[in-house]
C-alpha positions as CSV (number, residue, x, y, z in Angstrom):
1,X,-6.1,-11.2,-10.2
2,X,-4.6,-7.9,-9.5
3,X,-2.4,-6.3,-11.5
4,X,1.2,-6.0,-9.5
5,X,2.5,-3.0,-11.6
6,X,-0.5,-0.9,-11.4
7,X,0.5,2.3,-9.3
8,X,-1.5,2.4,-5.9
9,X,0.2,5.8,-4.8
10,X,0.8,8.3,-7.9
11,X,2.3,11.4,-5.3
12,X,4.8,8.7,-4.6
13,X,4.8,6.0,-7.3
14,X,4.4,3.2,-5.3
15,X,2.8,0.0,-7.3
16,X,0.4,-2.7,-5.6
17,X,3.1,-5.1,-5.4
18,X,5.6,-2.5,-3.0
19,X,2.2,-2.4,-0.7
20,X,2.3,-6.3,-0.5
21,X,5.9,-6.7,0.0
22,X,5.6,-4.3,3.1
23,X,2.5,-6.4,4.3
24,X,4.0,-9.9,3.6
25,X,7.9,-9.0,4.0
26,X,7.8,-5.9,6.6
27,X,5.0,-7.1,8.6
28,X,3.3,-4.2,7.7
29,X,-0.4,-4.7,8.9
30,X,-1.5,-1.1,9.4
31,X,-1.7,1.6,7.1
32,X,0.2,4.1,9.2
33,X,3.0,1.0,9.3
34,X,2.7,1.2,5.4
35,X,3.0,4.9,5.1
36,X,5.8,4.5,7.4
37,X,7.9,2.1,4.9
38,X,6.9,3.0,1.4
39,X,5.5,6.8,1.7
40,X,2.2,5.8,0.1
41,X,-0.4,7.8,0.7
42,X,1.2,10.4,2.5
43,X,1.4,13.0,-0.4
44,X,-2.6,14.0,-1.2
45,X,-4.2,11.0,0.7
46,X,-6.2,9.8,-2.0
47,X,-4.8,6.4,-2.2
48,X,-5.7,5.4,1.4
49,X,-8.5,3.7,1.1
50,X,-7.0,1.6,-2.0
51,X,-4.2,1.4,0.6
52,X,-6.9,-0.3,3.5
53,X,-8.6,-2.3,0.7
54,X,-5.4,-4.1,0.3
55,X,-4.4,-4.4,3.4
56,X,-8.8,-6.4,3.8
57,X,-7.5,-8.1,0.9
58,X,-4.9,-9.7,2.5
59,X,-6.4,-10.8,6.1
60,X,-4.8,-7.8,8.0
């Protein structure tokens, strides 16, 4: 099981479980939808693909 604390997004300090609010409470079910409401991975980008690998995880 993942770890909802761990930080997805260091530029912005956005943990796992601020991704999968936005996917499961926002409706959030494209990256540029979860840059949009939590700033993740819009500093250095290198998050992004952690970003899309949760958003696989979850069926979107």
């Amino acid at each position: 099981m993942a770890d909802k604390d761990e930080i997805i997004c260091n530029c912005m300090g956005v943990t796992r479980q601020e991704i999968e609010d936005a996917i499961t409470k926002d409706n959030c079910d494209t990256l540029e939808k979860i840059q949009d409401k939590t700033e993740a991975g819009t500093g250095c980008g290198s998050c992004v693909e952690d970003i899309e690998d949760i958003l696989a995880e979850m069926g979107k």
